[in-house]
PDB file with one MODEL, atoms N, CA, C and O in Angstrom:
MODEL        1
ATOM      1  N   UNK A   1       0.839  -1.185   0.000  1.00  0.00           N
ATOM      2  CA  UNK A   1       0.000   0.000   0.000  1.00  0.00           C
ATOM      3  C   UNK A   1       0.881   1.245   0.000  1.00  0.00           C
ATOM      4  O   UNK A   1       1.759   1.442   0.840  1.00  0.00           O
ATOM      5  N   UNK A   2       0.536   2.204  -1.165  1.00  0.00           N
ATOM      6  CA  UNK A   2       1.497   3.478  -1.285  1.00  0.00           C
ATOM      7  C   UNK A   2       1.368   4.526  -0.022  1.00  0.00           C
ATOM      8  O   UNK A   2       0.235   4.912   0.263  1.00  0.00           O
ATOM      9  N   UNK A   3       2.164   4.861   0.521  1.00  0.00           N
ATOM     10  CA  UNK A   3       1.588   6.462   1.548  1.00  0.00           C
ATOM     11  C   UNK A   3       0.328   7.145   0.808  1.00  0.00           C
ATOM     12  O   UNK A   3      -0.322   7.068  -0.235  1.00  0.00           O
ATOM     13  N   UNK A   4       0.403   7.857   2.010  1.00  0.00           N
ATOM     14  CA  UNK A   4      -0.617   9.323   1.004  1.00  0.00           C
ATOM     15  C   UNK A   4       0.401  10.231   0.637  1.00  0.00           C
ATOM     16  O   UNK A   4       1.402  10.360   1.341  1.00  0.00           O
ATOM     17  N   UNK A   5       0.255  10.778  -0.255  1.00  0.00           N
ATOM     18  CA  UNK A   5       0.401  11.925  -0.644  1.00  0.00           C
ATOM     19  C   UNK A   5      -0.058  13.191   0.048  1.00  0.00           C
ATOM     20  O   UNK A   5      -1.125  13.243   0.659  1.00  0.00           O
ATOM     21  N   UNK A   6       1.040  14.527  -0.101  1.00  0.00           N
ATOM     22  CA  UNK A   6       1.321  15.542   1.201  1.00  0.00           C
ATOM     23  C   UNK A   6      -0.042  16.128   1.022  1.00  0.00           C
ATOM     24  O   UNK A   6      -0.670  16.445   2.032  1.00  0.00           O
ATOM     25  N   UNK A   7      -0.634  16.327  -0.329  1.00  0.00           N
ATOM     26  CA  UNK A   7      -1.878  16.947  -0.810  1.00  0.00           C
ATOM     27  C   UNK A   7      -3.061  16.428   0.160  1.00  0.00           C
ATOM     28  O   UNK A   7      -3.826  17.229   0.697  1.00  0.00           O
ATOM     29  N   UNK A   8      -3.144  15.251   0.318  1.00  0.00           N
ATOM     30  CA  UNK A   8      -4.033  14.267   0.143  1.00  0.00           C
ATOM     31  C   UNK A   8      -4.448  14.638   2.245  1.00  0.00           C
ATOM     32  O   UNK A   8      -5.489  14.982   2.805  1.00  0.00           O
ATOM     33  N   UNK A   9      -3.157  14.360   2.740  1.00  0.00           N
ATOM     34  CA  UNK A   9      -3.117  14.283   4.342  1.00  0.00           C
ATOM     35  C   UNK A   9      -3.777  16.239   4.386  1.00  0.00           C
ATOM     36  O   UNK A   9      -4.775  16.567   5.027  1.00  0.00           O
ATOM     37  N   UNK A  10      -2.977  17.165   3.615  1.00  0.00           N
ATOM     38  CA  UNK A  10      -3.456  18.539   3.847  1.00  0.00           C
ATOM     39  C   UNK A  10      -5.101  18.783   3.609  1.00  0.00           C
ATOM     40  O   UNK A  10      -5.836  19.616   4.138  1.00  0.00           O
ATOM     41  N   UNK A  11      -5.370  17.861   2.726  1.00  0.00           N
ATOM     42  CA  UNK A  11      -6.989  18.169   2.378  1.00  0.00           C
ATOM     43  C   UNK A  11      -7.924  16.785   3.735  1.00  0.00           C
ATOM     44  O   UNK A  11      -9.130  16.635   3.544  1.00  0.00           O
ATOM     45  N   UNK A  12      -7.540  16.294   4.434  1.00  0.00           N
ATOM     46  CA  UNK A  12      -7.819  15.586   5.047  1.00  0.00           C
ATOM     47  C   UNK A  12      -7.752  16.636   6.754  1.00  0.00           C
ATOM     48  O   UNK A  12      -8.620  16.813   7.609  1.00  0.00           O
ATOM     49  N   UNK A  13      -6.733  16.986   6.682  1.00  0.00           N
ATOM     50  CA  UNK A  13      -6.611  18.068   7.932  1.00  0.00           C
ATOM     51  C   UNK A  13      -7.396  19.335   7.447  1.00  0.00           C
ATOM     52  O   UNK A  13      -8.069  19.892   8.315  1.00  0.00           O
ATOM     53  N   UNK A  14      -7.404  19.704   6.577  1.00  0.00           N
ATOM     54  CA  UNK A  14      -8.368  20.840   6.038  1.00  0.00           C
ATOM     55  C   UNK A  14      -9.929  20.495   6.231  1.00  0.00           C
ATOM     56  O   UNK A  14     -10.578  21.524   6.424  1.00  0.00           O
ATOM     57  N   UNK A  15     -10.499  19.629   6.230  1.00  0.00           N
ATOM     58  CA  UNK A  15     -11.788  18.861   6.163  1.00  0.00           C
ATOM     59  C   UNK A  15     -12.249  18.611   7.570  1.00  0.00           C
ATOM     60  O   UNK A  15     -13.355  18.813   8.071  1.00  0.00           O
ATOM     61  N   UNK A  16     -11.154  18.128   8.089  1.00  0.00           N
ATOM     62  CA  UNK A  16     -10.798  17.818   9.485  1.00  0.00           C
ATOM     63  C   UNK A  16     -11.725  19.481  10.017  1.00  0.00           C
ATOM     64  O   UNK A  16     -12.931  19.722   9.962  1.00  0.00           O
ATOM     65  N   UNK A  17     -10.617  20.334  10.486  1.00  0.00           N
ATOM     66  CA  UNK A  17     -10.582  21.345  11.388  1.00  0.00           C
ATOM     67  C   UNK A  17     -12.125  22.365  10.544  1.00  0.00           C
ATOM     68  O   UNK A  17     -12.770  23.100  11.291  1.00  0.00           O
ATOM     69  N   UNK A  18     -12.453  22.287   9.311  1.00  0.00           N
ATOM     70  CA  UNK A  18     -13.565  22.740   8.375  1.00  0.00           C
ATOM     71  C   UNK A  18     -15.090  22.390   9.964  1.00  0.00           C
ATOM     72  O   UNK A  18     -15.580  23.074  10.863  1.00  0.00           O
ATOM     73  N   UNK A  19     -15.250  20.980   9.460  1.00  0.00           N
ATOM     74  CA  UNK A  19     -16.240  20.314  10.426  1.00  0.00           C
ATOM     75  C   UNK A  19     -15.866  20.225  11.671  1.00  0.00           C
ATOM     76  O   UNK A  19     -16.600  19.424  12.248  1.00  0.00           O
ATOM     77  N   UNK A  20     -14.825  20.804  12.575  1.00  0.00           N
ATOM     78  CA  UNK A  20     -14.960  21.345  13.692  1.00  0.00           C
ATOM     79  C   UNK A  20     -15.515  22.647  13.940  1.00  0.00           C
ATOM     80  O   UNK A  20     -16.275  22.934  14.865  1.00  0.00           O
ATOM     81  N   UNK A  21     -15.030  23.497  12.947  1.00  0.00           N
ATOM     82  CA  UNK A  21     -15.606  25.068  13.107  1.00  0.00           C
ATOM     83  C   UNK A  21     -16.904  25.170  12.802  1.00  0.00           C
ATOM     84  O   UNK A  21     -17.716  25.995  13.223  1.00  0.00           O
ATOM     85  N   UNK A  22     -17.087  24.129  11.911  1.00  0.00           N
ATOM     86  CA  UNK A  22     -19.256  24.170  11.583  1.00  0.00           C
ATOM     87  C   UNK A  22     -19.556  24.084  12.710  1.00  0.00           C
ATOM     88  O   UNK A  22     -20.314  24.925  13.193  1.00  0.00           O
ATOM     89  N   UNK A  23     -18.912  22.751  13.683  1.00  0.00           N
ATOM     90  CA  UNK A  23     -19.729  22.138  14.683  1.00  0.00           C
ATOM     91  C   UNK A  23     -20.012  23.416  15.939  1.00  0.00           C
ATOM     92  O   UNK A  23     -21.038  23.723  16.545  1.00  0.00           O
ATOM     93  N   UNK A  24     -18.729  23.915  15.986  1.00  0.00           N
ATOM     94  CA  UNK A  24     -18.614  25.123  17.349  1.00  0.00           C
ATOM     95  C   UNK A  24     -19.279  26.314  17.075  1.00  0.00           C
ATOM     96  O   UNK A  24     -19.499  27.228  17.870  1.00  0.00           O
ATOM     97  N   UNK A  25     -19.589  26.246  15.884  1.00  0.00           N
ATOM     98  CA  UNK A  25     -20.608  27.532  15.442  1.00  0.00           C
ATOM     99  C   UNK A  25     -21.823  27.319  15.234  1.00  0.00           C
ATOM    100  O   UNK A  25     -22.693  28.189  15.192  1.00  0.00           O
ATOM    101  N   UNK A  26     -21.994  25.998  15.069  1.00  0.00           N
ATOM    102  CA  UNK A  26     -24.000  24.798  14.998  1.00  0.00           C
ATOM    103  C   UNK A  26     -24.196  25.126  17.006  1.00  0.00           C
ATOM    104  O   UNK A  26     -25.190  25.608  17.548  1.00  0.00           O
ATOM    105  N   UNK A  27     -23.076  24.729  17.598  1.00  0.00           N
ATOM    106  CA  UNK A  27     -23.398  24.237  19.051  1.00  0.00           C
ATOM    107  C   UNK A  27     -24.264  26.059  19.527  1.00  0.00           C
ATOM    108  O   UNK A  27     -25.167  26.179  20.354  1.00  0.00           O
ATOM    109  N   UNK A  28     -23.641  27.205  18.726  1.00  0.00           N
ATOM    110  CA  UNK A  28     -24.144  28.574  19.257  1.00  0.00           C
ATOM    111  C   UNK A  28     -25.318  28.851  19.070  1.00  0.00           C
ATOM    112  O   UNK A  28     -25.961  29.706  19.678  1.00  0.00           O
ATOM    113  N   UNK A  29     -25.771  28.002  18.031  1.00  0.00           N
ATOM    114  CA  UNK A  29     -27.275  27.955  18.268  1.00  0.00           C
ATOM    115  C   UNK A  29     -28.448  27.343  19.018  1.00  0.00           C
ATOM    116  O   UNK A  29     -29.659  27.370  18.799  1.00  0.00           O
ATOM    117  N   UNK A  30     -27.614  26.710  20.093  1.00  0.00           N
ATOM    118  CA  UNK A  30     -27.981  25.419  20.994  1.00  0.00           C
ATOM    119  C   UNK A  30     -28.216  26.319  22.275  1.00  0.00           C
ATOM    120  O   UNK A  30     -27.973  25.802  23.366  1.00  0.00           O
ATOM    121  N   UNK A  31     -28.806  28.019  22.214  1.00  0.00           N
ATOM    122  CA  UNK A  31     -28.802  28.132  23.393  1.00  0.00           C
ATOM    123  C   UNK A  31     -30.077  27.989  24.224  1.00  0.00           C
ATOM    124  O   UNK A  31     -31.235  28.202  23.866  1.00  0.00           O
ATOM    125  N   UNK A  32     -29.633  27.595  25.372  1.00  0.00           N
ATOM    126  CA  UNK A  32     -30.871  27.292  26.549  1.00  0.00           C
ATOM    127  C   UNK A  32     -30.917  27.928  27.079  1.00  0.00           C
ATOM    128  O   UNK A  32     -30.849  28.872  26.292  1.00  0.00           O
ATOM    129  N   UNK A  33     -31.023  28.462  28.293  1.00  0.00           N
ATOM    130  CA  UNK A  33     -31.529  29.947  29.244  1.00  0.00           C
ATOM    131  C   UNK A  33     -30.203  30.161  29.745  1.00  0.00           C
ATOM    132  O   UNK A  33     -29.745  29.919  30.862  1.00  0.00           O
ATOM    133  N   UNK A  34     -29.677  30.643  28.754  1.00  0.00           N
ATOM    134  CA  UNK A  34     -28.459  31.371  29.058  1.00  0.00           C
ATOM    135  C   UNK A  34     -28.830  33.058  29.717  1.00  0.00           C
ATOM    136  O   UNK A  34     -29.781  33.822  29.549  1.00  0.00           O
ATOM    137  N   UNK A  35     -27.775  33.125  30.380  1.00  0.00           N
ATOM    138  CA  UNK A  35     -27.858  34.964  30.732  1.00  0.00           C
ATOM    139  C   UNK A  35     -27.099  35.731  29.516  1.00  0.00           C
ATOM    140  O   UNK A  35     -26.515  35.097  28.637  1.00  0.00           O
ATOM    141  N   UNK A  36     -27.150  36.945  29.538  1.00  0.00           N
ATOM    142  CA  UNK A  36     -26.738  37.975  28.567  1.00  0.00           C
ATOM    143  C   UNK A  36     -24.845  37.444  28.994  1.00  0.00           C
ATOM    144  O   UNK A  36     -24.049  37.352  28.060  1.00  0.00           O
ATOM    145  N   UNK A  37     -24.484  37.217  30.139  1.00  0.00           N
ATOM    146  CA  UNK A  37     -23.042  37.515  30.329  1.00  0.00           C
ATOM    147  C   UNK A  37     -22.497  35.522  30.318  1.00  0.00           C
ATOM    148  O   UNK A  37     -21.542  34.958  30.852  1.00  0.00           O
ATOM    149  N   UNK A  38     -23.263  35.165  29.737  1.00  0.00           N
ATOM    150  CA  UNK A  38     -22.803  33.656  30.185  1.00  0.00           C
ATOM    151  C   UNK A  38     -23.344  33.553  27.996  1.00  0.00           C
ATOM    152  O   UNK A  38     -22.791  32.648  27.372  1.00  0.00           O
ATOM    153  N   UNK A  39     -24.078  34.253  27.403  1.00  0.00           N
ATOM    154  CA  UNK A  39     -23.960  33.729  26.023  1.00  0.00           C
ATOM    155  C   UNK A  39     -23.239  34.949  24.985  1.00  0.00           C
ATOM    156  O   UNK A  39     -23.180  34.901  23.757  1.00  0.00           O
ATOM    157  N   UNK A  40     -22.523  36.457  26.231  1.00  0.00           N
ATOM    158  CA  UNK A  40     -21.454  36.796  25.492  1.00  0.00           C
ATOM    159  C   UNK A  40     -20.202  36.365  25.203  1.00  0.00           C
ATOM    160  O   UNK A  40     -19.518  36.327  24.180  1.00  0.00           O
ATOM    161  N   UNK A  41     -19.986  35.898  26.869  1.00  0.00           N
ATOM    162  CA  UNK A  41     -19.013  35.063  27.208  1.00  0.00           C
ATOM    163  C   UNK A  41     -18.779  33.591  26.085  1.00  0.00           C
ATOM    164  O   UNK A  41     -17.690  33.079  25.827  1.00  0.00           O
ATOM    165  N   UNK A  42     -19.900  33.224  25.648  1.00  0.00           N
ATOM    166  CA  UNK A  42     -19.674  31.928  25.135  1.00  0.00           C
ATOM    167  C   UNK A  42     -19.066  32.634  23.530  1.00  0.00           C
ATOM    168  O   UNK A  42     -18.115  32.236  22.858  1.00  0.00           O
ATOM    169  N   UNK A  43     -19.948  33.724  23.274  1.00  0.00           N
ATOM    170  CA  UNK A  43     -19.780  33.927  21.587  1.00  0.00           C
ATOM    171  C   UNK A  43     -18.057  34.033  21.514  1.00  0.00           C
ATOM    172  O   UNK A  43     -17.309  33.294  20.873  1.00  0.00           O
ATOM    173  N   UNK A  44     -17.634  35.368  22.511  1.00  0.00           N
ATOM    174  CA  UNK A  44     -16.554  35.645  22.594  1.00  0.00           C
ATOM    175  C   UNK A  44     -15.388  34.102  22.214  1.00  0.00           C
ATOM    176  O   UNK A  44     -14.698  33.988  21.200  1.00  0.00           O
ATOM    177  N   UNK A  45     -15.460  33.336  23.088  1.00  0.00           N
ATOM    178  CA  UNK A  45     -14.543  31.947  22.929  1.00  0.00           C
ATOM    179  C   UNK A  45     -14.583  31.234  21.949  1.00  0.00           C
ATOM    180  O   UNK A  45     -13.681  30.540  21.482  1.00  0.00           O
ATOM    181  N   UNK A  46     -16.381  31.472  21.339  1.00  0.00           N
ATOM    182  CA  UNK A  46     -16.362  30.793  19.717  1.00  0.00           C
ATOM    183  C   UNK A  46     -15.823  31.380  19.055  1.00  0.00           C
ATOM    184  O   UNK A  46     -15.354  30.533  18.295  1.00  0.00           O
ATOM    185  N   UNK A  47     -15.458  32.408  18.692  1.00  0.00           N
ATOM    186  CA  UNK A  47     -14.645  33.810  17.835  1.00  0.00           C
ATOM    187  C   UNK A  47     -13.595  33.788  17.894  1.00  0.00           C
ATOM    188  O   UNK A  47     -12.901  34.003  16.900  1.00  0.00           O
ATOM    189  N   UNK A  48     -12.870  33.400  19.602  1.00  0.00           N
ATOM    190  CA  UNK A  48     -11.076  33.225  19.666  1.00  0.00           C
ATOM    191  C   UNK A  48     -10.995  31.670  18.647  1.00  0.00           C
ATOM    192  O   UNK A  48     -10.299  31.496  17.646  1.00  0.00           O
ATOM    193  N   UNK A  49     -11.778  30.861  19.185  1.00  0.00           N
ATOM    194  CA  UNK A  49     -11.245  29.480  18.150  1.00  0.00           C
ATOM    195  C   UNK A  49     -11.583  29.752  17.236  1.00  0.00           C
ATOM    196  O   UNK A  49     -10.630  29.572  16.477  1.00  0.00           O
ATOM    197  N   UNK A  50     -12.420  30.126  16.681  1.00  0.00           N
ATOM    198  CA  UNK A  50     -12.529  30.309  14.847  1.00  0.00           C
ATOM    199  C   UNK A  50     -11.104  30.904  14.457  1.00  0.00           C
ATOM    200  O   UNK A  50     -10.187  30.313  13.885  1.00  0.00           O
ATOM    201  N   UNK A  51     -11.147  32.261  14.921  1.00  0.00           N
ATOM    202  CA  UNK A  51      -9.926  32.571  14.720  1.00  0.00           C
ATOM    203  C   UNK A  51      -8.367  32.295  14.530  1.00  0.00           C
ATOM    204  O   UNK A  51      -7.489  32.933  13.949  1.00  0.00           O
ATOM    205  N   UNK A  52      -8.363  31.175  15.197  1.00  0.00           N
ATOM    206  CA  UNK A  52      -7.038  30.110  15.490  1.00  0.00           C
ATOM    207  C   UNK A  52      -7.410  29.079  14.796  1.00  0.00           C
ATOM    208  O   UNK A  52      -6.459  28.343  14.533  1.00  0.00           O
ATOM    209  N   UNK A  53      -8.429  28.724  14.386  1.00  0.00           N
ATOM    210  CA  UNK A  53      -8.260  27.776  13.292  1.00  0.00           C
ATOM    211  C   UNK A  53      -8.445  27.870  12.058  1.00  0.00           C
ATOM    212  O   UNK A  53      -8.344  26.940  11.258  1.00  0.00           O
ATOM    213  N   UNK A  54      -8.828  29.379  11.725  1.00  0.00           N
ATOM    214  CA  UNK A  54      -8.637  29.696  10.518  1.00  0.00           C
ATOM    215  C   UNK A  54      -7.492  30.379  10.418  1.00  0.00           C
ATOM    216  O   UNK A  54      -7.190  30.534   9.235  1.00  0.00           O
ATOM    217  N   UNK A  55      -6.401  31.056  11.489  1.00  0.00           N
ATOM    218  CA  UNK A  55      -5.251  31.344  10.782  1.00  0.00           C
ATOM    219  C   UNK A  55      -4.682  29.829  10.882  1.00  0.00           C
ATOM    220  O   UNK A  55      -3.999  29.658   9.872  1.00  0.00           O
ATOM    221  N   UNK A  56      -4.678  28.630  11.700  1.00  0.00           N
ATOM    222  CA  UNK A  56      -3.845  27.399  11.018  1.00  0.00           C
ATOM    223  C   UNK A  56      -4.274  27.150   9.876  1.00  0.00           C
ATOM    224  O   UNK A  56      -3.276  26.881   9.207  1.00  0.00           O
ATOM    225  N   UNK A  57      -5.144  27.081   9.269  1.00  0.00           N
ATOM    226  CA  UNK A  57      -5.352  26.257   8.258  1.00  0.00           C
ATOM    227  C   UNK A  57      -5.137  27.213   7.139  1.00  0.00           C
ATOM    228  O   UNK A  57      -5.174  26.723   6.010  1.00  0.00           O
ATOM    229  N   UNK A  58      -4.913  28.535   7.254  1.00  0.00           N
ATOM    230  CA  UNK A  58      -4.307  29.653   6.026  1.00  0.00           C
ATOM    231  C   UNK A  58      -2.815  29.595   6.307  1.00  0.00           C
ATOM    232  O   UNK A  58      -1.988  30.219   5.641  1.00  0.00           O
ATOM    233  N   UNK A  59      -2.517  28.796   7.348  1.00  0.00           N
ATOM    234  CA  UNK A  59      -0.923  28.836   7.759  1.00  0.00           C
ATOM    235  C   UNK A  59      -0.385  27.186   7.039  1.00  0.00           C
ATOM    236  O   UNK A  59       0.706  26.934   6.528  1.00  0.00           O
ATOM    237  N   UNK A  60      -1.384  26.405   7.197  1.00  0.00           N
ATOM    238  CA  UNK A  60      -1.494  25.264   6.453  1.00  0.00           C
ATOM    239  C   UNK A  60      -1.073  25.325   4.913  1.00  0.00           C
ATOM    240  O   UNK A  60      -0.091  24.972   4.261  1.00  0.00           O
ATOM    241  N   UNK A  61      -2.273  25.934   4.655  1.00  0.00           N
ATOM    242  CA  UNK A  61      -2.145  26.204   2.952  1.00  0.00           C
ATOM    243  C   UNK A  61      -1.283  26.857   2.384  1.00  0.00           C
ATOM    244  O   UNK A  61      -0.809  26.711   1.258  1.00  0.00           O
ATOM    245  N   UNK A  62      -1.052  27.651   3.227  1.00  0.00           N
ATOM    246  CA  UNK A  62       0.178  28.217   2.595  1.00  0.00           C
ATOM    247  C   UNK A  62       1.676  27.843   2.916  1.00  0.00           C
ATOM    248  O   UNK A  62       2.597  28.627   2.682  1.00  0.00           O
ATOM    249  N   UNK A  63       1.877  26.475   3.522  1.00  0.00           N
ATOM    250  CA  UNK A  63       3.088  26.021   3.753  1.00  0.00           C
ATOM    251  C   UNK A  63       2.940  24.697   2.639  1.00  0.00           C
ATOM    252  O   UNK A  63       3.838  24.086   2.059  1.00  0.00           O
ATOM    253  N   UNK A  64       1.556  24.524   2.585  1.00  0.00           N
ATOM    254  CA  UNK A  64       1.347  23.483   1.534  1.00  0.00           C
ATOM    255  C   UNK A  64       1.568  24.064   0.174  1.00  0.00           C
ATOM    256  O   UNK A  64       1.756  23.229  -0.711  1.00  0.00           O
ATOM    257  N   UNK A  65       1.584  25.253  -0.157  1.00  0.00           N
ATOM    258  CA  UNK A  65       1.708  25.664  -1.347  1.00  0.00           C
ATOM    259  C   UNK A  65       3.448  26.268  -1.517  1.00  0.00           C
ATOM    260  O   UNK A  65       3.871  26.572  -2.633  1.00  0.00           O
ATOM    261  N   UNK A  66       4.128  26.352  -0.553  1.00  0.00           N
ATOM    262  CA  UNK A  66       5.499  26.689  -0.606  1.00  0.00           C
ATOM    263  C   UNK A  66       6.343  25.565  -1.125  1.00  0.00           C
ATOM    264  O   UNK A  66       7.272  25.519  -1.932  1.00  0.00           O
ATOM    265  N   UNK A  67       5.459  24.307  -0.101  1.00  0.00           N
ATOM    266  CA  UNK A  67       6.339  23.274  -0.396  1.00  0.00           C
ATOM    267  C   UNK A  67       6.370  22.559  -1.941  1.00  0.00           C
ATOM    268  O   UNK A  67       7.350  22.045  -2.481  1.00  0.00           O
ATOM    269  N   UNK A  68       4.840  22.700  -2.541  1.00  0.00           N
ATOM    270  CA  UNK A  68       4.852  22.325  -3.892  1.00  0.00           C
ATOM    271  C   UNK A  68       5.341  22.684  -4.196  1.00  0.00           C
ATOM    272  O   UNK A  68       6.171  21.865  -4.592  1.00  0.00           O
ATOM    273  N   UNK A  69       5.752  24.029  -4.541  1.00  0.00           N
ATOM    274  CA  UNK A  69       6.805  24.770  -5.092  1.00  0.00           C
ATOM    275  C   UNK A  69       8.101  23.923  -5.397  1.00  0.00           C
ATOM    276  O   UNK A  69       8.077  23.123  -6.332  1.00  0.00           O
ATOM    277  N   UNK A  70       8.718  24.011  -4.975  1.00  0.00           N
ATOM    278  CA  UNK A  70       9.886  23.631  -3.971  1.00  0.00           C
ATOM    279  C   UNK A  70      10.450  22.542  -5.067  1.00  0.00           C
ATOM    280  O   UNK A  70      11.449  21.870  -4.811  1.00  0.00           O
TER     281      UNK A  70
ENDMDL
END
């Protein structure tokens, strides 16, 4: 059986961390009797991780595209 290919594992981690950020942004609509300071508090933390996983995965792609290069 051949490896994968670098493409193949990057679009697999791309897909990956994709359907985590749906999921943490589906769960914000899951609210129950939250208070004003307990579902700012929550948005706020969904916003830091989006954030961190969309600069990895633009940090991704673009190390994936250096290396094709290469």
């Amino acid at each position: 059986m051949q490896p994968l290919s670098d493409r193949v594992v990057f679009y697999y981690i791309f897909f990956i961390t994709f359907f985590i950020l749906l999921s943490i942004l589906w769960g914000l609509t899951k609210d129950k009797k939250l208070t004003g300071y307990q579902r700012s508090n929550r948005t706020n933390l969904v916003i830091k991780q989006a954030v961190i996983l969309i600069s990895l995965i633009g940090l991704s792609m673009g190390l994936n595209n250096i290396l094709t290069l290469v």
